[in-house]
N, C-alpha and C positions, 0 to 999 in steps of 0.2 A: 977551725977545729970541728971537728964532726961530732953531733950529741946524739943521745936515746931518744926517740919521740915519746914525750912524757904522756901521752893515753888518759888523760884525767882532766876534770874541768874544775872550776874553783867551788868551794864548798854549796851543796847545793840548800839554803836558807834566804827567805825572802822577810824583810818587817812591814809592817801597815799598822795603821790606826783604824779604829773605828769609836769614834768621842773618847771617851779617857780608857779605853781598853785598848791593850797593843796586841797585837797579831803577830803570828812569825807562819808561814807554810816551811814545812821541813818534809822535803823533796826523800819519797825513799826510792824512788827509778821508776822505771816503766815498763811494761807489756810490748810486747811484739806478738800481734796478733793480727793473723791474714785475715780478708776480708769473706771469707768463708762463713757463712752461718750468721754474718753481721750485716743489720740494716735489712729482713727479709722481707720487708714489703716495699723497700725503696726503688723507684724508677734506674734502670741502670744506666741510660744516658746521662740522668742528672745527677748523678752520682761518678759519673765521669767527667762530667762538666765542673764540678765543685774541687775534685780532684787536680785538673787541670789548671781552676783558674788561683787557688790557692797552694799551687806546687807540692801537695800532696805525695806521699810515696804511692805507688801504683800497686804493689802487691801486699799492703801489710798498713792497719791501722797503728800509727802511734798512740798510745795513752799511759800518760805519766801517771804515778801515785803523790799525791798532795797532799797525805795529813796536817792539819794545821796547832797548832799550841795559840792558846786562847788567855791573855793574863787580864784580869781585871782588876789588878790592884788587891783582891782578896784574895784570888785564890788562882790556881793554874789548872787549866783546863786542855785535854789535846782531844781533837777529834780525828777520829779514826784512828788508827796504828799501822795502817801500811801492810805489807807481806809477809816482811820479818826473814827471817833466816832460817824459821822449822819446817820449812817445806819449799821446793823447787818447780811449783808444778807446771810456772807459766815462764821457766828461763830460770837465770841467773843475774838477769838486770836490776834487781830488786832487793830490798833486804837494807836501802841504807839509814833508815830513819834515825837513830841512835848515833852514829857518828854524824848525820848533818844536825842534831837536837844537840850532841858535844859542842859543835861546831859553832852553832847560833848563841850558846851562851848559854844553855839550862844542860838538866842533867835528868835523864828519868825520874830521878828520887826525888825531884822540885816536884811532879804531877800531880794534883789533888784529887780528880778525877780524868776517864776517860769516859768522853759520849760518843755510842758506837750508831751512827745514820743505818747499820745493818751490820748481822753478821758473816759476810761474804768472804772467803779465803783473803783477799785482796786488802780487808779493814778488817779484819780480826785475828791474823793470822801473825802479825805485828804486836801483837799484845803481849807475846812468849818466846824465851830462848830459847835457842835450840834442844836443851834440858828440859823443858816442861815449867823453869821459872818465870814469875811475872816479872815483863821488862819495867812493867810500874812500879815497885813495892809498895809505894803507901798510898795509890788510888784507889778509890771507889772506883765501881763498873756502874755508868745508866744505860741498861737497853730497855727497849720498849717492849712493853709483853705480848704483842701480837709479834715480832720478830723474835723473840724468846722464844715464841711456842712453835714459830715455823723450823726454826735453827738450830733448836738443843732437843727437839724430838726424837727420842732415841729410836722410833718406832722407823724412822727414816733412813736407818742403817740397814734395814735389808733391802731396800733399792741399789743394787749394787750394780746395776746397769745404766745407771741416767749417775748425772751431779752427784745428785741428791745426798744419796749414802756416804760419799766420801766426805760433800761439802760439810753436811752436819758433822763427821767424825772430828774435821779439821776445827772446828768451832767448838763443839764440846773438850776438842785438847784447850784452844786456846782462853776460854771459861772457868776452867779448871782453878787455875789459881788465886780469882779472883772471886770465887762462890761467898764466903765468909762477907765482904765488901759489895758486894753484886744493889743497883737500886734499881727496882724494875718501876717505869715512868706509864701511864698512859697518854695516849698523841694529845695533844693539848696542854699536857701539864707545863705548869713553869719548871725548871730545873734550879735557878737561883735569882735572884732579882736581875733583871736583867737578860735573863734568856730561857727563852719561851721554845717551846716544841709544834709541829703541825703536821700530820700525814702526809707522804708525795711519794706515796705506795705505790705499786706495781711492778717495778723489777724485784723488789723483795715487798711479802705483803706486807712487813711492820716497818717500810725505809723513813726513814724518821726524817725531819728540817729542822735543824737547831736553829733561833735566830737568836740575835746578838745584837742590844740595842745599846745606846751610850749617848749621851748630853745629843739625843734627837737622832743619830748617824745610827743606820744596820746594815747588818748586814745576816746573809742568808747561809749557810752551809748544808747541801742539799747527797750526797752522798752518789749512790749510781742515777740521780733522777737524768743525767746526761753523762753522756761519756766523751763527746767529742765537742770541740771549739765550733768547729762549722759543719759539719751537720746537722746537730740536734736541734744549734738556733734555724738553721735554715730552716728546717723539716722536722718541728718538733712529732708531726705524725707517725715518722716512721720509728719504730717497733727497735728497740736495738738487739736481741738475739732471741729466737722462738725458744731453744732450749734453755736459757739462764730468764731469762722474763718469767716471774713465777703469774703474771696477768697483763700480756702485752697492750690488751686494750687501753688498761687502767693506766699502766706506762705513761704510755702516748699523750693521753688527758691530763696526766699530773704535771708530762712537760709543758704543755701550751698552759695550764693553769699558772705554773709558777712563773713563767715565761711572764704572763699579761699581771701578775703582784708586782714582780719585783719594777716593772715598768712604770705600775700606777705608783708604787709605795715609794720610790727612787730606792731600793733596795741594793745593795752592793752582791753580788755576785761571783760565789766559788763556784769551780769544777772542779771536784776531786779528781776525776782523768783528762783535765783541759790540759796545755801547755803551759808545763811551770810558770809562774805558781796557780795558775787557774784563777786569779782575782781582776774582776774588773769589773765593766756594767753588760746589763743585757739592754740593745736598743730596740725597738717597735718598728720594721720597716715599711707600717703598714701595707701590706698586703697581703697578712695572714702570717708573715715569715720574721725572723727575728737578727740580729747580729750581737756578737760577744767583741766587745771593743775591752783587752786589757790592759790594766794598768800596766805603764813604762816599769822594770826592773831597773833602777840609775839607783849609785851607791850616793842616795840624800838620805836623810831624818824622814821616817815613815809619817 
C-alpha cells in the first residue's frame, strides 16, 4: 500500500545534566546560509579541505538554533529564545522553539527567566509572538548593559543601509514586552548562586557566557562566540562575518580564549549554531587548533 512521505522528524528536544541541574536544548531549526560573506579571512583551500573531509554541503553553511532551558531545582531558566515566528528574514526553517519546549515537557509559562548571550534577530527575536506578546509571561529579561546599549539604541534606526537599523528595530520589538521585568547585569555578575557571567564579546560587543556550575560539573553557554562545529574549533582565528562582527578582531581572541578555559577548566561546551544539540567537549589538538567531540543523542536518562 502506497503511503505520504511524512516530511518531519521526531520532536526536536535533547536532556542533559550538569550535577543536580537538568538541561534540555529545545531545537527551534536552522539557517540556510551560503558561504558568501562567511569566514572572510579564511584560507579557501582549507576550507575546502574541512568541507571535504567532514561531508560538508558545498554551497551553504548549515547552522541550527539551540536555545537551551536551564532547571535547577529553583527556578527555570532558558537561554536565548530562538527566531520565533515575528519575522522571516533568514527562511522559514525556524520559529520552532515553543512546540519543541510543549514537546519536552515545560510550557513557556514554567520560565522564570530568560538570559539573553545578545540581542541578535536569531536570540531575541523568539522572545515575541507574532502579535507583539511575550512568549514568556511571567519571565524576567537578563541582558547585559553594554549589549543594551549596542541593541536598543534608537539612534541606530537611521542606518538603514547596513543590519544595523533593522537589527536594532527587530530587538526593540522583541524588548518591548518585557521592559516592566527587564534585569540589566554587568559581565562578571553572578545571576543566581550558581551561575556566573563573563565577556566573549566581539561578534556583539556585550555577547555575554553564562556559566552553570553544580556538585563541581559546568558547563559554558557561549551565544555567537562560534557558529560552526568544525570550523571555529579548527580555526578559531578566522573572523566569522566582516558585516555582522561588530569587532572581528576581538571575535577571534574570544574564541581561542574560551576555546584554552573550557580545556583547562574541563568545561562542558554549547554551540548555540553547532549541530543539534550543540553540547559536548571542546578537545586541545595541540597545535594551536581545537576539535568539538559531541555528546551521543541515545534515548537514556540524562
Amino acid at each position: 500500500m502506497a503511503a505520504p512521505l511524512k516530511k518531519d522528524q521526531n520532536a526536536g528536544w535533547y536532556r542533559f545534566s550538569i550535577g543536580a541541574f537538568e538541561g534540555t536544548v529545545i531545537w527551534d531549526g536552522w539557517i540556510h546560509h551560503s558561504y558568501e560573506g562567511i569566514y572572510p579571512n579564511a584560507d579557501a583551500q582549507e576550507m575546502d579541505r574541512l568541507k571535504a573531509q567532514y561531508l560538508l554541503p558545498a554551497d551553504y553553511i548549515p547552522m541550527d538554533l539551540n536555545p537551551v532551558l536551564m532547571n535547577t531545582g529553583d527556578k527555570v531558566y532558558v537561554i536565548d529564545a530562538g527566531m520565533g515566528r515575528s519575522i522571516d528574514w533568514f527562511g522559514d526553517m525556524m520559529g520552532r522553539m515553543v512546540e519543541n519546549l510543549r514537546a519536552s515537557g515545560y510550557a513557556p509559562e514554567d520560565v522564570d527567566a530568560v538570559l539573553m548571550t545578545h540581542l541578535h534577530p536569531d536570540h531575541a527575536c523568539g522572545l515575541i509572538n507574532p502579535d507583539g506578546t511575550a512568549v514568556f509571561p511571567n519571565a524576567d529579561l537578563y541582558v547585559c548593559e553594554t549589549d543594551w546599549e549596542e541593541w536598543t539604541n534608537e539612534d541606530n534606526l537611521k542606518e538603514t543601509n547596513t543590519h544595523l537599523g533593522p537589527w536594532t528595530q527587530v530587538a526593540l520589538d522583541a524588548v518591548a514586552p518585557y521592559r516592566d521585568r527587564l534585569k540589566l547585569f554587568k559581565m562578571g555578575d553572578e545571576i543566581a548562586p550558581g551561575i556566573t557571567t563573563f565577556s566573549v564579546a566581539g561578534h556583539a560587543l556585550g555577547q555575554t557566557a553564562f556559566l552553570f556550575e553544580s556538585d563541581g560539573e559546568k558547563m559554558v553557554f557561549t551565544g555567537d562566540l562560534a557558529h560552526h562545529e568544525v570550523y571555529d574549533p579548527h580555526h578559531p582565528e578566522w573572523y566569522f562575518h566582516m558585516d555582522y562582527d561588530s569587532d572581528p578582531d576581538m571575535g577571534a581572541k574570544a574564541k581561542a580564549d574560551i576555546f584554552d578555559k573550557v580545556v583547562a577548566e574541563d568545561i562542558t561546551f554549547h554551540g548555540y549554531h553547532f549541530a543539534f544539540p550543540g553540547v559536548g567537549t571542546i578537545v586541545d589538538a595541540k597545535d594551536g587548533t581545537y576539535r568539538f567531540v559531541p555528546q551521543p543523542v541515545t534515548p537514556r536518562d540524562p
